[in-house]
C-alpha positions in Angstrom: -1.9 -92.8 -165.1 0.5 -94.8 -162.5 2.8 -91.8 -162.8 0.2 -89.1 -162.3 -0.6 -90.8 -158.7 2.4 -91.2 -158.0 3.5 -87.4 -158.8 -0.3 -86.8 -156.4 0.9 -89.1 -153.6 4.5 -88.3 -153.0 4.8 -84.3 -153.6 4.5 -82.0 -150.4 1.5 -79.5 -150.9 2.8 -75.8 -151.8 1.9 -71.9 -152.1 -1.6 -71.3 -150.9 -2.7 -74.8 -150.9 -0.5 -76.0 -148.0 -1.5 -72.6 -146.0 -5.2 -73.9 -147.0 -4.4 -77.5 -145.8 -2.9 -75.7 -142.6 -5.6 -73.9 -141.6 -7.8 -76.9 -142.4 -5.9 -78.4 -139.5 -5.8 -75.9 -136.9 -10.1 -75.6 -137.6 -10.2 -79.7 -136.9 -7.3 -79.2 -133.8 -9.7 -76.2 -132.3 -13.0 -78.3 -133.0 -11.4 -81.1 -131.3 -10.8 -79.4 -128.2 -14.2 -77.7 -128.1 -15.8 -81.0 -128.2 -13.7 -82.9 -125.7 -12.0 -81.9 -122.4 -9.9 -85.4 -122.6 -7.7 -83.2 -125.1 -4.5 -82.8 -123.0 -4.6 -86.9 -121.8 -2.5 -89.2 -124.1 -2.1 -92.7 -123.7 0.6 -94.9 -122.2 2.3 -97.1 -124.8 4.4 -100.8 -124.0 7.5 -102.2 -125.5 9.2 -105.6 -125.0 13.0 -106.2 -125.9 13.5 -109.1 -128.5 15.1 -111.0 -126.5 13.0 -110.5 -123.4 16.2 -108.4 -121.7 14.1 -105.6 -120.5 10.4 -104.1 -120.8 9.3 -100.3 -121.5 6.8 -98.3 -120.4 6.0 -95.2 -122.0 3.9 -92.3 -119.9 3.5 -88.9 -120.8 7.3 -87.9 -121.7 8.9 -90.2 -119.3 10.3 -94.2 -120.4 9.3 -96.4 -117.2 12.1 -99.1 -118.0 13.1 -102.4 -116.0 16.0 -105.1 -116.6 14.2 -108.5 -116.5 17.1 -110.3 -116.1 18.7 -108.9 -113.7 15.1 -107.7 -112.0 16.6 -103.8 -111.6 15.1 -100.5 -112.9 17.3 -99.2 -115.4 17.5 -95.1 -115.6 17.8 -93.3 -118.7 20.7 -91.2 -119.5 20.1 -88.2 -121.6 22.9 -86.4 -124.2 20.8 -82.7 -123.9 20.4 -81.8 -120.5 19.8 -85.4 -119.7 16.2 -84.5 -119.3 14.6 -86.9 -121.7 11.5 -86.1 -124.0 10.4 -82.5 -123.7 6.9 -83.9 -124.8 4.3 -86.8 -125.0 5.8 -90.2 -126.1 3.6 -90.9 -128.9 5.8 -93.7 -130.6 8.6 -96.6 -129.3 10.0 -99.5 -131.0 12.8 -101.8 -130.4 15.4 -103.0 -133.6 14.9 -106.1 -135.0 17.7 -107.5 -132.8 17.1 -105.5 -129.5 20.3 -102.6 -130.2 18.3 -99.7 -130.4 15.1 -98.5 -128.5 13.6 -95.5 -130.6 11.3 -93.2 -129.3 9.5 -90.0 -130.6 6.6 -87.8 -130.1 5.4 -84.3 -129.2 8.5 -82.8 -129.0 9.4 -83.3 -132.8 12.3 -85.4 -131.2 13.7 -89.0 -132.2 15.6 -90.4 -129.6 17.8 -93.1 -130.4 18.9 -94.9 -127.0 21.8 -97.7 -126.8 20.3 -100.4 -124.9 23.3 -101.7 -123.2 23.3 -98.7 -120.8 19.9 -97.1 -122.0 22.4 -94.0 -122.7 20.6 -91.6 -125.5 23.2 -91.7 -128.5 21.3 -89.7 -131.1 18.8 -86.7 -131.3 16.8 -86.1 -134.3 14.8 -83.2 -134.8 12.2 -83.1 -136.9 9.7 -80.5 -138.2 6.3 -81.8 -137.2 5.1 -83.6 -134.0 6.0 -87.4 -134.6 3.2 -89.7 -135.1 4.9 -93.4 -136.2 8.5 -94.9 -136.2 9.8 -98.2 -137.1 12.6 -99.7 -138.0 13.7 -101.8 -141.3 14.2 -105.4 -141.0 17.5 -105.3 -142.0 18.0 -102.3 -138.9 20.0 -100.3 -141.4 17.5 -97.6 -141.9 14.5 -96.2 -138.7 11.9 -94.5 -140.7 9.1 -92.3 -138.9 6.3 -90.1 -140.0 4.7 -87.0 -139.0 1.3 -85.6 -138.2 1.0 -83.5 -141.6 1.7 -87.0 -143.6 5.5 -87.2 -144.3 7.4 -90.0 -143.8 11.5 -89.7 -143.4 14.2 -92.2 -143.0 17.4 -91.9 -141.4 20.2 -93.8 -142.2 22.3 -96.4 -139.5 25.6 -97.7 -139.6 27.4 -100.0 -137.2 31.3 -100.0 -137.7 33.5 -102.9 -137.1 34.6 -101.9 -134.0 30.9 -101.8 -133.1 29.8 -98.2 -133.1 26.6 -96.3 -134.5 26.9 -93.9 -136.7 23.6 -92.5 -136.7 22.7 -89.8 -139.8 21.4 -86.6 -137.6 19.9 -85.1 -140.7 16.3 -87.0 -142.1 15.5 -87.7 -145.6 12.0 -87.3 -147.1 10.9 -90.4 -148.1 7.5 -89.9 -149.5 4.4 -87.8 -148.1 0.6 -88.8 -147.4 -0.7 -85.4 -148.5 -1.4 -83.7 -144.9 -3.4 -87.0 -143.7 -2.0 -88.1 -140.0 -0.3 -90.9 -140.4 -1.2 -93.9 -138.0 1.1 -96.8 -138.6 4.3 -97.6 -140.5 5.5 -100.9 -140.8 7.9 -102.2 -143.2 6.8 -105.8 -144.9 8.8 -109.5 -143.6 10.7 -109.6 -146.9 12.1 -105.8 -147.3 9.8 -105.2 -150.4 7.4 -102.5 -148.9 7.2 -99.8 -147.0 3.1 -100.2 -145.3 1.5 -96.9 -143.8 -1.9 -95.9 -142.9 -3.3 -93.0 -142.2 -6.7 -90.9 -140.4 -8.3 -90.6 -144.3 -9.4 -94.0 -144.5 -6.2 -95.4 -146.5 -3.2 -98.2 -146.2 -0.8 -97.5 -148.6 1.7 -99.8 -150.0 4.8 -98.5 -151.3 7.9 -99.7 -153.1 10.9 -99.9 -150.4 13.8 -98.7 -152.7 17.6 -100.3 -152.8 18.8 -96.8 -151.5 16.2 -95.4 -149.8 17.8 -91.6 -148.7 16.7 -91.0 -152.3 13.1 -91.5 -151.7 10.3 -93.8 -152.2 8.6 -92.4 -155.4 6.7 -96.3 -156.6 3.8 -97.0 -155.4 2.9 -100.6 -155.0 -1.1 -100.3 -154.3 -3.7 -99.1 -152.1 -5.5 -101.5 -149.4 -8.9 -99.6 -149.5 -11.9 -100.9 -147.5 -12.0 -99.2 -144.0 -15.1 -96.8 -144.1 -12.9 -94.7 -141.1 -9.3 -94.1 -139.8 -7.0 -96.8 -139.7 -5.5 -96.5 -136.2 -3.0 -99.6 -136.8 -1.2 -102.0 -139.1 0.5 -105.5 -138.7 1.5 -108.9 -140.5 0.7 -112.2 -139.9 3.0 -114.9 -140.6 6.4 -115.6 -140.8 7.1 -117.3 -143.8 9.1 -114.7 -146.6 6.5 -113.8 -149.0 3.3 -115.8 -147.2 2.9 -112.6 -144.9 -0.6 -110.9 -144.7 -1.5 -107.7 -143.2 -4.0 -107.3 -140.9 -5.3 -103.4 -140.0 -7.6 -101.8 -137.4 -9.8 -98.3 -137.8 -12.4 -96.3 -136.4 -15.1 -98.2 -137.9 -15.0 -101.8 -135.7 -13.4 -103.9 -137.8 -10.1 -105.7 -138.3 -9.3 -106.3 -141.9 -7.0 -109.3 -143.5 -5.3 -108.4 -147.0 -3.2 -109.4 -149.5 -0.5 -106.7 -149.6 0.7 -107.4 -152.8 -2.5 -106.9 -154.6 -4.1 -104.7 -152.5 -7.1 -107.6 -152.1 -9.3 -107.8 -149.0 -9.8 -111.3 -147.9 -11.9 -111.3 -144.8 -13.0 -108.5 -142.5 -13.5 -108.9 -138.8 -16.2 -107.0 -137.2 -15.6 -106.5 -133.4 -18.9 -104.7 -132.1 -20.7 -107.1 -130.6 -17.9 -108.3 -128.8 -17.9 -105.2 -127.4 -21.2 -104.0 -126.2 -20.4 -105.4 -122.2 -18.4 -102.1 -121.4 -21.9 -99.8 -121.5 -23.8 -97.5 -124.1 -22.4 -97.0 -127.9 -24.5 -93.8 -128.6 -22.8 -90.6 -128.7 -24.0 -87.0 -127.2 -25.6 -86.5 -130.4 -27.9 -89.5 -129.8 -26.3 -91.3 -132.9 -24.9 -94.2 -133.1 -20.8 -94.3 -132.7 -18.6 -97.2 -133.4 -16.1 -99.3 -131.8 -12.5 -98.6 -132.6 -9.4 -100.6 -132.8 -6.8 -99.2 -130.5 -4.1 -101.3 -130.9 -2.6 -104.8 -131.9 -0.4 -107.0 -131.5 1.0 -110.5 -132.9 2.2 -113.3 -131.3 5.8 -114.4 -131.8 4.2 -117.6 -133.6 3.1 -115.2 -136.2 -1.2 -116.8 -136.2 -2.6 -115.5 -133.3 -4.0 -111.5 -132.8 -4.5 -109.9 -130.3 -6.8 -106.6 -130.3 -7.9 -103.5 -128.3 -10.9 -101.3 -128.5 -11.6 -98.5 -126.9 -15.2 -100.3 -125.5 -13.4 -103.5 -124.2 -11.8 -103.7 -120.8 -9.8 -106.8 -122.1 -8.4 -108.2 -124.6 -9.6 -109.8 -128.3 -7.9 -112.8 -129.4 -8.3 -113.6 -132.8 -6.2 -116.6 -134.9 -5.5 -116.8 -138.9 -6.7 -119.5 -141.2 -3.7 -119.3 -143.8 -5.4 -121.1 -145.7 -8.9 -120.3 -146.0 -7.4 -116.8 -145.3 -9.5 -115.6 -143.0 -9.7 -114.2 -139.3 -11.2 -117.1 -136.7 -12.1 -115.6 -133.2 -10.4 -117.1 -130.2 -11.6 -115.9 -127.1 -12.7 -112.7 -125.7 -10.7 -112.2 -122.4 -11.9 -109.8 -119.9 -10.1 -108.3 -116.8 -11.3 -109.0 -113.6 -10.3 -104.9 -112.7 -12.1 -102.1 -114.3 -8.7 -101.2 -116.7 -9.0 -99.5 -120.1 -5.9 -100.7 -121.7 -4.2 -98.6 -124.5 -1.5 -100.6 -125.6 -0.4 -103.9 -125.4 2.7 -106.6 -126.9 3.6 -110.3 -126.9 6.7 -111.3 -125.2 8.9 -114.5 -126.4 6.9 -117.2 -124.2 3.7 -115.8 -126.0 2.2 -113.4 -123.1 0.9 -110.8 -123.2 1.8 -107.4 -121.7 -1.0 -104.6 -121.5 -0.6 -101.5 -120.1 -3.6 -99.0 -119.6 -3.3 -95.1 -118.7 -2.4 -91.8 -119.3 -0.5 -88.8 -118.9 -1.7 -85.3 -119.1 -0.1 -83.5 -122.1 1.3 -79.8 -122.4 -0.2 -77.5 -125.3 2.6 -75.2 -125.9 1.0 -73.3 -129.2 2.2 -72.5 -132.3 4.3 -69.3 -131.5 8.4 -69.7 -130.7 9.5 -70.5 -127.4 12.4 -68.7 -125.6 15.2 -70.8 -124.5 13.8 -70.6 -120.7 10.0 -71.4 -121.8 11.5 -74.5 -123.8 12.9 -75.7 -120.5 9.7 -74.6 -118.5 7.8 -76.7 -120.6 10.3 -79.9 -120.5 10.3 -79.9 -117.1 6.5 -79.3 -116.5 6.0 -82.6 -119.0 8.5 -84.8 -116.7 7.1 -84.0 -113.6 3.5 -85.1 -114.9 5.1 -88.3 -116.2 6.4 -88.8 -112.9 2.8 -88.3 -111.6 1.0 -90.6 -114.2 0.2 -93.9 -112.8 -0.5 -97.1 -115.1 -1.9 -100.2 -114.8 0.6 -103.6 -116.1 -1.8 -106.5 -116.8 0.2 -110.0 -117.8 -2.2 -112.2 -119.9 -0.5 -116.3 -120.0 -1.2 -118.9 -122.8 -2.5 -121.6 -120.9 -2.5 -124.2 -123.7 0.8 -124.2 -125.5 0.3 -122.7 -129.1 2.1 -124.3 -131.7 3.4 -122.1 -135.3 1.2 -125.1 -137.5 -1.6 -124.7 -135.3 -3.0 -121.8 -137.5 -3.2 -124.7 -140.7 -6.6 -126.3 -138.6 -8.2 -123.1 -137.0 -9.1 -125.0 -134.2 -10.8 -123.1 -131.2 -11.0 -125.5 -128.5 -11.9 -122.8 -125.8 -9.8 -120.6 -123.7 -6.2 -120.2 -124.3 -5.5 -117.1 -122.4 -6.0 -115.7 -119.0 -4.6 -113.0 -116.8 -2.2 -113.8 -113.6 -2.1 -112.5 -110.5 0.2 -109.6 -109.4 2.4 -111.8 -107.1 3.2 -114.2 -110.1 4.7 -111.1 -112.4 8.0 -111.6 -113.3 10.0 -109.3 -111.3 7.1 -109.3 -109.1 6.5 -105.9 -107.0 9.7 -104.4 -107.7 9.4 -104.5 -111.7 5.3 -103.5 -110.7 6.2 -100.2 -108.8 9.1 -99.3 -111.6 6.6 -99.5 -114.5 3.3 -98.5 -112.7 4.4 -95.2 -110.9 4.5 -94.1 -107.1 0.3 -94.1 -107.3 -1.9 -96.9 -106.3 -5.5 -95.4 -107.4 -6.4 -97.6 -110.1 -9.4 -95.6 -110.7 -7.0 -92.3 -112.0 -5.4 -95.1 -114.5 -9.0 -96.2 -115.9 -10.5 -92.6 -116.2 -7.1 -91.7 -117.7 -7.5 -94.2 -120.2 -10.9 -93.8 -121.1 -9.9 -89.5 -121.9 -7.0 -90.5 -123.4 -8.3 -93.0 -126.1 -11.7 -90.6 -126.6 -8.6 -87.9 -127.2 -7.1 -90.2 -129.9 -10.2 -91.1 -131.4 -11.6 -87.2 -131.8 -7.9 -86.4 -133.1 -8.3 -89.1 -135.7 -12.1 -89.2 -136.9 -12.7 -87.0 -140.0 -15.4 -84.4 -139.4 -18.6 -84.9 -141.2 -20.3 -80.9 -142.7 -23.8 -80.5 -144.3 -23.8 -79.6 -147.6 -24.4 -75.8 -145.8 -21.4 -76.5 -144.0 -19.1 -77.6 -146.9 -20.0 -74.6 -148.8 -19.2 -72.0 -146.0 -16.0 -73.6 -145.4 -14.9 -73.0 -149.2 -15.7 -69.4 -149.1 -13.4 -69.8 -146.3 -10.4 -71.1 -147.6 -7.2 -69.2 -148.0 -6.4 -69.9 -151.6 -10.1 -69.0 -152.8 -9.8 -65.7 -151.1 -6.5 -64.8 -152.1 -7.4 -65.7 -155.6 -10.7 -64.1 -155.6 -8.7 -60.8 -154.2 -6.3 -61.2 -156.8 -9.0 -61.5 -159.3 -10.9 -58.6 -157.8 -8.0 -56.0 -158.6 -7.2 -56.8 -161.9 -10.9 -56.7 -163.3 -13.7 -54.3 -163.0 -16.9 -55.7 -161.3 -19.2 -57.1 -163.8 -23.0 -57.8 -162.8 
């Protein structure tokens, strides 16, 4: 049986099944756009170096990026065309150590960029828009996964003399059967490879000794969320004491062990959410809070959360022992700011960023050289127009790593500072916010671009009317019925 799964979860579909499966797709990607406008909006993302050297601000298909040390921008410097991303940033992550800044995204580019002098040092190309990338703990391997469910890796190898040698050409390492993949994170002690995807699952799989030959083991399944996991994480620090902690579509934050696949506590976040206005849909149905993002402090017990509802922040600390999920405080913003993405820094703030970028549809036919560089172009200068909002959120009660062993919630630990106490001040302000001072665009940018995210990741629910039109519909029915229809006479 365990070899039957894993022969289901790790081939690629084929033949008429995958030109089912792709049709399936471009039905949801055309529903999608009928029901929202917010389509071509996608959110801004934040990134913190290790080692506190620099911050990153993704928009659209431009990197926002400023040296905290030396309190400079920092410009990017390209190998092709030095032009940067062609499309949306939908993915950035820093090695373990602070080397490497990878980013990817629309473009089906991964950009490896050298962050002594932010000088691009590797493109990948890959097949599919990009949808997750990380790095493995050991920074000798950057995996990332695609919107129809594969995940590569690409191997890295630094040279005595201190070079990269970068492999240009990805290797498969195992596939999520044309479910978009969410998050991809590999566990504290190099074991497991953890991805989740839009069809409800988290799945745990075997990180191999030489993993250009694939990951064909899978651990387990963490199954429980009742909609699409939008992110993953671990808590803790300790080699083997990690637990995982995932959001989704359907308000909750869930703890797990990731070994076993066990649920130990779920975390449900709607009624801390109800202050930011109505929860019905157009419909008239009830809709549901989503996680948007996460992030851990450098402590390894304290959460923090987004949803799309919440103009703030969630903060939410793990009982290691009683393993479970203890709410914090529910910190609010002063502004009206959506944030989409946020990340703790070494001191233990955190850095939230809320907009958008508008996004450039550029079909499924093949571009001509000059439309390729149209389109490039076009995406830069609407990153350069984007504006977003930096929020800095300050411990203000000095969180020790045993703390989590009590639980203890003695009130508010966390509260945002004023603009003029940023470090770097205006300078790193106007580097990582744009040229526009309209907070409004930034908020109404953020709301489109998280309703965007959540409509590209929600599974559509059919009548039983609808389910059974849709199979007359599908491609390898037909063909077969066609098939069947010419070899055999018509029988009543």
């Amino acid at each position: 049986m365990g070899s039957l799964l894993n022969f289901i979860f790790t081939c690629k579909p084929f033949g008429d099944l995958e030109v089912a499966a792709m049709e399936e797709e471009r039905e949801d990607d055309c529903a999608i756009q009928h029901h929202s406008s917010s389509n071509s909006m996608a959110p801004a993302l934040i990134a913190l170096h290790p080692h506190a050297h620099c911050v990153v601000v993704a928009v659209g298909a431009g990197l926002r990026i400023f040296d905290l040390k030396n309190n400079i921008p920092i410009t990017t410097k390209d190998d092709i065309k030095h032009i940067g991303h062609g499309g949306v940033i939908r993915a950035l992550k820093f090695e373990k150590e602070g080397k490497f800044l990878a980013t990817a995204g629309d473009d089906k580019k991964v950009k490896f960029w050298n962050t002594r002098s932010f000088q691009c040092i590797k493109t990948i190309h890959s097949s599919k828009k990009v949808s997750a990338i990380t790095f493995s703990h050991c920074s000798q391997y950057l995996m990332f996964a695609d919107k129809f469910g594969v995940v590569y890796v690409v191997a890295i190898k630094i040279t005595e003399e201190g070079d990269e040698n970068i492999n240009p050409e990805p290797v498969q390492l195992f596939g999520h059967c044309c479910s978009i993949i969410t998050g991809l994170e590999c566990s504290p002690e190099m074991k497991f490879v953890i991805s989740s995807d839009r069809d409800f699952k988290i799945r745990v799989s075997d990180f191999p000794k030489e993993p250009t030959l694939g990951a064909h083991e899978i651990h387990t399944f963490c199954l429980g969320h009742t909609n699409f996991v939008s992110c993953v994480a671990f808590l803790g620090k300790d080699e083997g004491k990690a637990l995982l902690v995932s959001g989704g579509g359907d308000s909750t934050i869930r703890l797990w062990d990731y070994q076993t696949g066990n649920l130990h506590d779920t975390f449900v976040i709607t009624m801390l959410t109800e202050q930011s206005g109505s929860c019905e849909e157009s419909n008239g149905t009830k809709s549901t809070a989503s996680v948007v993002g996460m992030a851990v402090a450098p402590s390894g017990s304290v959460l923090a959360a987004l949803s799309e509802r919440l103009e703030g922040v969630l903060l939410l600390r793990c009982d290691f022992l009683a393993k479970k999920l203890i709410f914090m405080q529910k910190l609010l913003f002063e502004e009206h700011t959506c944030p989409t993405s946020l990340q703790f820094d070494q001191a233990g703030n955190i850095w939230v960023v809320a907009g958008a970028a508008a996004t450039i549809d550029l079909g499924d036919h093949v571009l001509t050289p000059e439309e390729i560089t149209m389109a490039e172009t076009k995406a830069q200068a609407f990153s350069l127009a984007a504006f977003a909002r930096v929020i800095i959120v300050r411990s203000t009660v000095a969180i020790s790593p045993t703390d989590h062993l009590h639980a203890r919630v003695d009130g508010s630990h966390y509260a945002s500072i004023q603009d003029k106490d940023v470090p770097g001040g205006e300078r790193l302000l106007s580097t990582l916010q744009g040229s526009q001072a309209d907070l409004t665009i930034a908020m109404c940018a953020a709301e489109a671009a998280k309703l965007s995210m959540k409509n590209l990741l929600s599974k559509r629910q059919f009548s039983f009317e609808q389910r059974e039109l849709r199979k007359c519909k599908r491609s390898d029915r037909i063909l077969k019925g066609s098939k069947h229809n010419s070899l055999q006479p018509e029988t009543l």
